[in-house]
Structure formats: structure tokens, C-alpha cells
C-alpha positions in Angstrom: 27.6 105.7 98.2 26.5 102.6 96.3 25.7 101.3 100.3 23.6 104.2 100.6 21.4 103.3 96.5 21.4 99.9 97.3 19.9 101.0 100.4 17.3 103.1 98.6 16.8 100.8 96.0 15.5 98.0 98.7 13.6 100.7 100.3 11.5 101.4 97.7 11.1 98.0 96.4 9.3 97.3 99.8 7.4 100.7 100.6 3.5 100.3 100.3 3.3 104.4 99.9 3.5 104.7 96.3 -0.3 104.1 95.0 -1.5 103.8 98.9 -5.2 105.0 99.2 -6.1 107.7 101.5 -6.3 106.9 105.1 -9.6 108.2 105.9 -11.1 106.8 102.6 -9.6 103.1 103.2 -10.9 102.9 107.1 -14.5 103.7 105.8 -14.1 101.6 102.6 -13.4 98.4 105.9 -16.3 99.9 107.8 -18.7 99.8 104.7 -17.7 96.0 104.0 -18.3 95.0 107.8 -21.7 96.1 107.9 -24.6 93.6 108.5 -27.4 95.3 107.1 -28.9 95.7 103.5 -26.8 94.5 100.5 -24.5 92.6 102.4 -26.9 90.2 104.1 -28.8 89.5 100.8 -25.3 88.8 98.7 -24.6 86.9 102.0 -27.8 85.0 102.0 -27.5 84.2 97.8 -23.1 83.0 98.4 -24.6 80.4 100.9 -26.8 79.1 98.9 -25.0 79.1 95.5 -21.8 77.4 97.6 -24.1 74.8 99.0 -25.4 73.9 95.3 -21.4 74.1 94.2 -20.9 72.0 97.2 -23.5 69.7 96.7 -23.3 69.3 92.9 -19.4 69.3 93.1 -19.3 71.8 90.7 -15.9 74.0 91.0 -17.0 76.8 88.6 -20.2 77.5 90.8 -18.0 77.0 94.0 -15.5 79.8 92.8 -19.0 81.8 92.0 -20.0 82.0 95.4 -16.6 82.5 97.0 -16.2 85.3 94.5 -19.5 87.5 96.3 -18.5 86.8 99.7 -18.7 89.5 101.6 -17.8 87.6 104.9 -14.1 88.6 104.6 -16.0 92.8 105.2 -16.1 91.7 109.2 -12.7 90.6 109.5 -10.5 92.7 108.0 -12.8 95.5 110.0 -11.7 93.1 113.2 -8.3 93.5 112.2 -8.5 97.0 111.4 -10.5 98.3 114.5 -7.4 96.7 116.9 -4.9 97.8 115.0 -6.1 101.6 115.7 -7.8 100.9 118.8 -11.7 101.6 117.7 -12.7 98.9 120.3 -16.5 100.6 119.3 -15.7 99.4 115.7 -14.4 96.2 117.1 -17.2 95.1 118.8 -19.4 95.7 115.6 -17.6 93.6 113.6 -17.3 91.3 115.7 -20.9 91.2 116.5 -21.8 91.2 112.9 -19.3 88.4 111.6 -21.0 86.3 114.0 -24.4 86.9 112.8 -22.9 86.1 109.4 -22.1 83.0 110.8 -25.0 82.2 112.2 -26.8 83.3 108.7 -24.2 80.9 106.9 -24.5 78.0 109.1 -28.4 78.1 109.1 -29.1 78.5 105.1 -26.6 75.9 104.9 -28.0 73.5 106.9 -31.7 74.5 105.5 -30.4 73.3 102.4 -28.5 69.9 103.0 -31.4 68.8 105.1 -33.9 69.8 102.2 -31.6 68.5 98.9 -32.4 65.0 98.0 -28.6 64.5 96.9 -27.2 63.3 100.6 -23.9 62.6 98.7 -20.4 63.6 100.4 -18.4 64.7 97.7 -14.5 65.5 97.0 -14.8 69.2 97.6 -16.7 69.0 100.6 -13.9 66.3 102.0 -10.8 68.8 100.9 -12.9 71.7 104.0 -12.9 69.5 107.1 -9.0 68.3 107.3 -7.2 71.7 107.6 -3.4 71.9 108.6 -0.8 74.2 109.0 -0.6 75.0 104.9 -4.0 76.6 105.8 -2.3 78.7 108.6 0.1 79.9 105.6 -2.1 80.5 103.0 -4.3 82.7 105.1 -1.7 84.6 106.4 -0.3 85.2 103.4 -3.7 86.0 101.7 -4.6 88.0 104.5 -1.4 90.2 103.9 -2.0 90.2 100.0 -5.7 91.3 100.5 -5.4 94.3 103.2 -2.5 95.5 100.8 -4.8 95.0 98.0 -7.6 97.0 99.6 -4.9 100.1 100.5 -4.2 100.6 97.2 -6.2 102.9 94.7 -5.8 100.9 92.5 -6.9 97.3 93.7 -7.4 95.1 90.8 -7.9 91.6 91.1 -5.6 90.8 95.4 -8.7 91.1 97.0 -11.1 88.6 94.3 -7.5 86.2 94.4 -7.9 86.4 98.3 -11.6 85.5 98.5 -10.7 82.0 96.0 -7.6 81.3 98.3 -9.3 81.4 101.2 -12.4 80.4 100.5 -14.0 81.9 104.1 -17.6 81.0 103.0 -17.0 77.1 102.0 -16.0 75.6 105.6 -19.3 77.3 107.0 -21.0 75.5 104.2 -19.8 72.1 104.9 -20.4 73.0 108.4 -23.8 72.8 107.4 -23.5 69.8 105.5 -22.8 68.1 108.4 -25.3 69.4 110.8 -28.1 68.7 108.2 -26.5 65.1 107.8 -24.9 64.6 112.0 -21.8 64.4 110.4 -19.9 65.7 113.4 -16.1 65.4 112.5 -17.1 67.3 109.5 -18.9 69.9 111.3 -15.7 70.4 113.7 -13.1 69.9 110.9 -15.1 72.8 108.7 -15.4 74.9 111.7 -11.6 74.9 112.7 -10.5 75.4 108.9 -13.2 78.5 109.1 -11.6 79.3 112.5 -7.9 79.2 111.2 -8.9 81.4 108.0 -10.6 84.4 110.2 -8.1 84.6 113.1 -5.0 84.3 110.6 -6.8 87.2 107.9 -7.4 89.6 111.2 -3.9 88.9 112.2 -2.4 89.7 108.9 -4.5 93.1 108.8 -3.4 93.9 112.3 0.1 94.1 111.3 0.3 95.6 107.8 -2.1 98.8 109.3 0.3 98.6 111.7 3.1 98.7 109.3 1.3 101.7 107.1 1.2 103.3 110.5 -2.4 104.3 110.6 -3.3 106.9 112.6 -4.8 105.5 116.3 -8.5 106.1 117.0 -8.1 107.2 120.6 -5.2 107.4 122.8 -5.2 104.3 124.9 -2.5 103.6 127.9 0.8 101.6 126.7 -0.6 99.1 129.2 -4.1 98.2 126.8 -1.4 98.7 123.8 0.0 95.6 125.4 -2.9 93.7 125.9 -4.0 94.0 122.9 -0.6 92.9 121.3 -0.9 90.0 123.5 -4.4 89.0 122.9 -3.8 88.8 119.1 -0.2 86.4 119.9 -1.8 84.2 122.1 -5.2 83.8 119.4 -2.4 83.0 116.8 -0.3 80.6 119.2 -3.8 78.9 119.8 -5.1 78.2 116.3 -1.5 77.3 114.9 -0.6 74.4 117.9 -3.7 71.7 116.6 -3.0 72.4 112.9 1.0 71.7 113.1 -0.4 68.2 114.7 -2.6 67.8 112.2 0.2 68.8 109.5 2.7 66.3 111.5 0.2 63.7 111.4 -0.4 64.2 107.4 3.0 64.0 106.9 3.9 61.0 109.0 0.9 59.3 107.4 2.6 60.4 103.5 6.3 58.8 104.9 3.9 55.7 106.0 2.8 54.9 102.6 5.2 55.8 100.7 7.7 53.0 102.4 4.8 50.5 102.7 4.5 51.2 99.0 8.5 50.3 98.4 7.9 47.4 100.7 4.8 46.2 98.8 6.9 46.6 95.4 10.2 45.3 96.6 8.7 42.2 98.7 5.4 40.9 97.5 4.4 41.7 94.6 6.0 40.4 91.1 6.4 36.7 93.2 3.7 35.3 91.8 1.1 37.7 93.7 -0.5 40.9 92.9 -1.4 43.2 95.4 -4.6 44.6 94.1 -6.0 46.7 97.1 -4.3 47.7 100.2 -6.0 49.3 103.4 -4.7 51.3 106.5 -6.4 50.5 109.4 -5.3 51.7 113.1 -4.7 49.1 115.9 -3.4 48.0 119.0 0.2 47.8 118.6 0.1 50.9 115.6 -1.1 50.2 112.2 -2.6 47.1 110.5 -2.1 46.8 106.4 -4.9 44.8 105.3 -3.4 43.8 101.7 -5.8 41.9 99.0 -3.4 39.2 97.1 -4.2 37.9 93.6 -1.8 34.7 93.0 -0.6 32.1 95.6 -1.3 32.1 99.7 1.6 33.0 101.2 3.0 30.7 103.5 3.8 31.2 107.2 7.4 31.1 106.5 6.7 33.6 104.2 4.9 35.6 106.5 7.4 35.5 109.2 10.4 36.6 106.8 8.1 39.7 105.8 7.0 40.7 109.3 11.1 40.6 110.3 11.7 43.2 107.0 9.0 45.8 108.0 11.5 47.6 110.8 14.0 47.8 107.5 11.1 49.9 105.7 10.7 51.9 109.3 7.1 50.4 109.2 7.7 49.1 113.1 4.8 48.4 115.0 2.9 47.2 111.9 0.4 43.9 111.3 0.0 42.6 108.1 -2.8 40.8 106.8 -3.5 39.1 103.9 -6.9 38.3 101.8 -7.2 36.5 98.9 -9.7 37.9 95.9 -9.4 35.7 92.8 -8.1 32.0 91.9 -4.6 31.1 92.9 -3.8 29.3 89.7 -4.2 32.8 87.5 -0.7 33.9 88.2 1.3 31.2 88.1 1.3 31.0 84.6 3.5 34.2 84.9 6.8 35.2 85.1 8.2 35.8 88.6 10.2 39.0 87.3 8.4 42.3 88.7 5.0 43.0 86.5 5.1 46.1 84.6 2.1 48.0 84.4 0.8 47.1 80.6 1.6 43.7 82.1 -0.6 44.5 84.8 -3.4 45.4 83.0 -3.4 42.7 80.5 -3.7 40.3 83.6 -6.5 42.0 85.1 -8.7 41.9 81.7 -7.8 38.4 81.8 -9.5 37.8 85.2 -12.4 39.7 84.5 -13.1 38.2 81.0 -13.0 35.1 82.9 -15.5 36.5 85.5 -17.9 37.8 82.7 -18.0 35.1 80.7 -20.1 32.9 83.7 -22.1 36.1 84.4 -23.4 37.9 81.1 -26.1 40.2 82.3 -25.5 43.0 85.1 -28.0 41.7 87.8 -26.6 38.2 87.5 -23.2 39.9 88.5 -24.3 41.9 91.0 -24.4 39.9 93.9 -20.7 38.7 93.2 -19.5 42.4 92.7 -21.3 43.3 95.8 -19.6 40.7 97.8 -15.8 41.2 96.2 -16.9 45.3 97.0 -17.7 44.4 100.8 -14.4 42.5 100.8 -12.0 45.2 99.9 -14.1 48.1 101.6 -15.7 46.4 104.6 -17.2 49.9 105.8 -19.9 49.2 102.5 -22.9 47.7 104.3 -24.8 47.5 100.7 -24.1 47.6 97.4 -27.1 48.4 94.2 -25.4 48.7 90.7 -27.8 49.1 87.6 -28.1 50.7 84.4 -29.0 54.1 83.2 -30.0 54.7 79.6 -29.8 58.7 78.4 -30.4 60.3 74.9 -30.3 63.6 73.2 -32.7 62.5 70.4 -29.8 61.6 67.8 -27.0 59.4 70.4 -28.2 57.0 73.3 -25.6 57.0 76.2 -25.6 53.5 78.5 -24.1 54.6 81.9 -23.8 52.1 84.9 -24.3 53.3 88.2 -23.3 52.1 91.5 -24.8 53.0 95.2 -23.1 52.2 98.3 -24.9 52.8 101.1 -22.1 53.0 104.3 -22.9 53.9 107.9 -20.5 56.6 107.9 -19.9 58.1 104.1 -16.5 58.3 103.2 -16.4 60.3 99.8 -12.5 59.3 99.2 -13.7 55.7 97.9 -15.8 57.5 94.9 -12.5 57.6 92.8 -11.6 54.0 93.9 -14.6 52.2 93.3 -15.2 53.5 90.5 -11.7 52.7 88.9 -12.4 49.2 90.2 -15.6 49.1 88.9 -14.1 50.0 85.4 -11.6 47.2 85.4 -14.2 44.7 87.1 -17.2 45.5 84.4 -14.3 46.3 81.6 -16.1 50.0 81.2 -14.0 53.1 80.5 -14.2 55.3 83.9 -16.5 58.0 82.3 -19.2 55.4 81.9 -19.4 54.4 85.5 -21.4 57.0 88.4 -21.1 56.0 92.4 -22.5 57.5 94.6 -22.5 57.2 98.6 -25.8 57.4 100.8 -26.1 57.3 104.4 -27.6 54.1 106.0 
């Protein structure tokens, strides 16, 4: 008997009946959404554009904006929908009209980025063109929430969650960002991401209609039942094999750097040297750690005894190289015991209050600043730094910008210039702007 409630109980806890939508009134809700014509391709037309500005401007409020009147997801839960009850006539509508959406998105995308003067890449854009295997999950998973969500007569907030989780209209965006710009890895990296989150969303509606047990369009032979079934597997199998590499490589990479950090901190620094940048670089024989010293040149005895650690720090197949950024006298005034981080700090000041006191005005430093910047980020071909003066008619604000004009823009060294910047000038961050341009 308590078998038999227990039974029940997990019954109903799972049953998607209770509060289900009509049949009839949820498959022409789908069809309404996956229409091309009318509203749908001028809210289309206005989330491309206000994404590109979010994009463009960085702006994570506007992003969510655009993301929010999406109706791109309409098509593909109609894809998912229309093979799930066999209406291959519905099917090839929505799938005829997605990818005229696409076509729409990638063009008023690109119109844009080729017309705006900011040719900036910027963090957001960088977090759509390196998808993995999370993004498999989370479109899945959002897939299932919003089909459920759009079942129910009572739908609430799944299907607006969905449309932030997923994001469908951003990748097409920075699509276009690179097309405007010839920024291919970014055009292909925003196209798979875009690829993952439609094939993964249709697959997710496939199987809850199937679960709910929808009723079938038209009879169709056990044989296209199969095919179908199939089809939608081998799509899945397909678009989850690159992005478990991809998640296998970002995970490897992680382990990487987190043992060259211990080796860094167990091994170099604290002996009278500072380690005050450290690059990755690919090579012949694997990896090669670029590391730039503050403190005394390490010898070649010393040099040998650190390449025979690195297999202890399972960082084989590794070449180390050392550059030297500052005086060699500046830390041997210090202990030898490992530097805390206030202890860090203070020592850093101390270098650049030396360095400012030969150069007083900005332009006088720029050449020098340019020249340390080239040095720790070789891929900067040029470096402009002045100053910007803004008011509000009671306050003045004195802001110091930086450009760095690279061959290929890498928007990851924003953060790090600019916190080097603020050390280097003595600035707080806020009071420091960099920007990236294309050469």
C-alpha cells in the first residue's frame, strides 16, 4: 500500500497534465511564433539592432533587452514541434523561415558593425564565439524548461528565462561583428554557439511533445517514424562531438594554469624575483611560458633545476622563458620569504614612483610605457595613451585613455592592460579607458 502512494506521489510530482494548455490551442500558439511575416520580422529587425548597440557598447541591460523580444526561438520550437507530430508541411516552413531570420540577423548585423565607428571587440562579444559542451546543457535544459513553459496555461516568466539563457539572437550578432570586421574565428565560433543553441532547443521540443503524447498530424509508416528518430540522434551526436573537444580543451587549458601557477608560487617567485606577467604561447614541443621577472637574472643553473621540476607540476613538454622588466637591484633589498600581496603592492608603487619621478608629464612617459606594453603583449603593434578632460558644469573628471592598435584584436587584454596601466600610472582602475582597434 505505501509502494503503491509512494508510487502516486512520484507520479504526480512529474506529470505535466495538471495546468497543460489545450492541444489544439498550444500547436497554433508554435505556428503563430514561427511565422516570418508582419510583427515578427519588424521585432526581428529592431532585436538585431538593439543587440548590436548592447554588443557594441557592452552594455548588459540593453543586451538582455534585445534577447528579451527575440522572436527567433518562434521557428524552432515549430521545427521541433512539426517532427515531433509529423507535419513535415509545417516543418519545412519553419525551417524555411528560421533561415530567412538568419539571413535577416546576419545582414542588419553586419550593416551595423561595418557602419559604427566603435570597431572595438569587447568582453560580451568574446564570451559568443568559444562555445563548449556547458552550452550543449544549458540549451537542452532551457529548451525543455521553455516548451514546458509554453504548454502551460499559465506560462509566466520559463519562456522570458529561456530567451536570457540562451541568448539565440547574440551569436548571430557577433556573427556579424565579424563579417563587418573579417574576423573569421569569430564568425565561425558565433555560428557554432548559434548552431548548438537551435539544434539542442528543437531537440528538447521533440521529446517533451513526445512525452505529452501529442496527437500525430498524419499517419506516417513506422519506417519514416524511424528516420525521423534517427535524423534528430545523429544532428545531436554531430553538434555535441566538437563542443566536448572544445570543453576537454578548456579544461585541460584550466589544469595547465593552475599547476604553472603553483609552480610559479612554489619555485620562482618570493627568491628575490617577482613574476609580474606570465604568457601562454603554443610551440613545437607543447607550450612555451613566457614569464616577465622583476629581481635578479636567473642563472643557468637555475634554469636547468626549474626545467627538471616542471614534469613534478605535470607541466611536461613545456619551455620556459624569461624576460626581465625593471632593475635587478629593486628586490634585493627584500626578504627572500614568499611576498605577501600588501607586500606586493607596496613594492610595485615603489618601482613606479621611481619611474615617475624621471618622467613627470604623460607624453614624456609614453614612449617608455609603450615600449614596457609591447614587451609584455608583443601582439600590440602601437600604443597612443592621452588624456581626457569631462565635466558636468559643477565637477571636472581627468580620465586617461589608452589605444592599442593590434593586427588581430584580442579583447581579453582590456582588463589586463588596464590594471597594469593603473599600477604603472598609480591611477585607480575607474580612471583608466583602453580600447583595441584593428590595424
Amino acid at each position: 500500500m505505501q509502494l503503491n502512494n509512494f508510487r502516486l506521489l512520484i507520479t504526480r510530482l512529474v506529470s505535466l497534465e495538471e495546468d497543460k494548455e489545450q492541444e489544439q490551442e498550444i500547436v497554433q500558439s508554435i505556428k503563430k511564433g514561427a511565422v516570418l511575416w508582419g510583427t515578427n520580422l519588424w521585432v526581428l529587425v529592431a532585436a538585431v539592432f538593439i543587440a548590436s548597440i548592447g554588443l557594441n557598447i557592452n552594455s548588459t541591460s540593453v543586451i538582455i533587452g534585445a534577447m528579451l523580444i527575440s522572436p527567433l526561438m518562434g521557428p524552432i520550437y515549430g521545427i521541433g514541434l512539426s517532427l515531433a507530430t509529423y507535419d513535415f508541411a509545417f516543418f519545412k516552413s519553419a525551417l524555411r523561415n528560421l533561415l530567412i531570420f538568419v539571413l535577416f540577423s546576419l545582414g542588419s548585423s553586419t550593416i551595423y558593425f561595418w557602419l559604427s565607428p566603435l570597431k572595438e571587440v569587447q568582453p560580451e562579444m568574446i564570451a559568443y564565439t568559444h562555445p563548449s559542451v556547458w552550452d550543449v546543457l544549458v540549451a537542452l535544459i532551457g529548451g525543455v524548461a521553455g516548451i514546458v513553459g509554453a504548454s502551460r496555461t499559465r506560462k509566466g516568466t520559463i519562456v522570458t528565462g529561456v530567451a536570457i539563457a540562451t541568448g539565440m539572437m547574440l551569436p548571430l550578432c557577433t556573427a556579424g561583428y565579424g563579417i563587418a570586421n573579417q574576423n573569421w574565428s569569430f564568425v565561425a565560433g558565433a555560428f557554432y554557439l548559434f548552431t548548438i543553441n537551435g539544434i539542442c532547443i528543437a531537440f528538447s521540443t521533440y521529446l517533451v511533445v513526445r512525452y505529452l503524447n501529442f496527437e500525430p498530424y498524419q499517419y506516417v509508416e513506422k519506417e519514416t517514424q524511424n528516420w525521423v528518430r534517427r535524423t534528430m540522434t545523429w544532428l545531436m551526436i554531430l553538434t555535441l562531438l566538437p563542443s566536448i573537444y572544445l570543453a576537454y580543451q578548456l579544461v585541460a587549458d584550466s589544469i595547465y594554469r593552475r599547476n604553472l601557477k603553483l609552480f610559479i608560487d612554489e619555485k620562482i617567485r618570493g627568491n628575490n624575483h617577482y613574476v609580474i606577467q606570465q604568457t601562454v604561447l603554443p610551440s613545437a614541443r607543447g607550450r612555451k611560458v613566457e614569464l616577465l621577472i622583476v629581481g635578479q637574472r636567473i642563472s643557468s643553473q637555475e634554469l636547468d633545476s626549474l626545467k627538471s621540476q616542471l614534469p613534478r607540476y605535470r607541466l611536461d613538454h613545456t619551455e620556459l622563458s624569461f624576460r626581465y622588466g625593471f632593475d635587478d637591484t629593486i628586490l634585493a633589498e627584500t626578504s627572500r620569504s614568499v611576498l605577501t600581496e600588501t607586500e606586493k603592492l607596496l613594492l610595485t608603487q615603489r618601482m613606479e614612483m621611481d619611474s615617475l619621478r624621471k618622467n613627470s608629464q604623460l607624453e614624456t612617459q609614453t614612449p617608455q610605457i609603450a615600449q614596457e606594453l609591447k614587451a609584455i603583449y608583443p601582439e600590440i603593434v602601437e600604443v597612443s595613451i592621452g588624456k581626457h578632460l569631462s565635466t558636468d558644469g559643477t565637477t571636472n573628471q581627468e580620465q586617461t585613455v589608452c589605444l592599442l592598435k593590434m593586427a588581430k584584436p584580442d579583447g581579453s587584454l582590456l582588463p589586463k592592460v588596464q590594471h597594469w596601466l593603473a599600477i604603472r600610472l598609480r591611477k585607480p582602475e575607474a580612471a583608466i579607458t583602453v580600447l583595441i582597434r584593428k590595424m
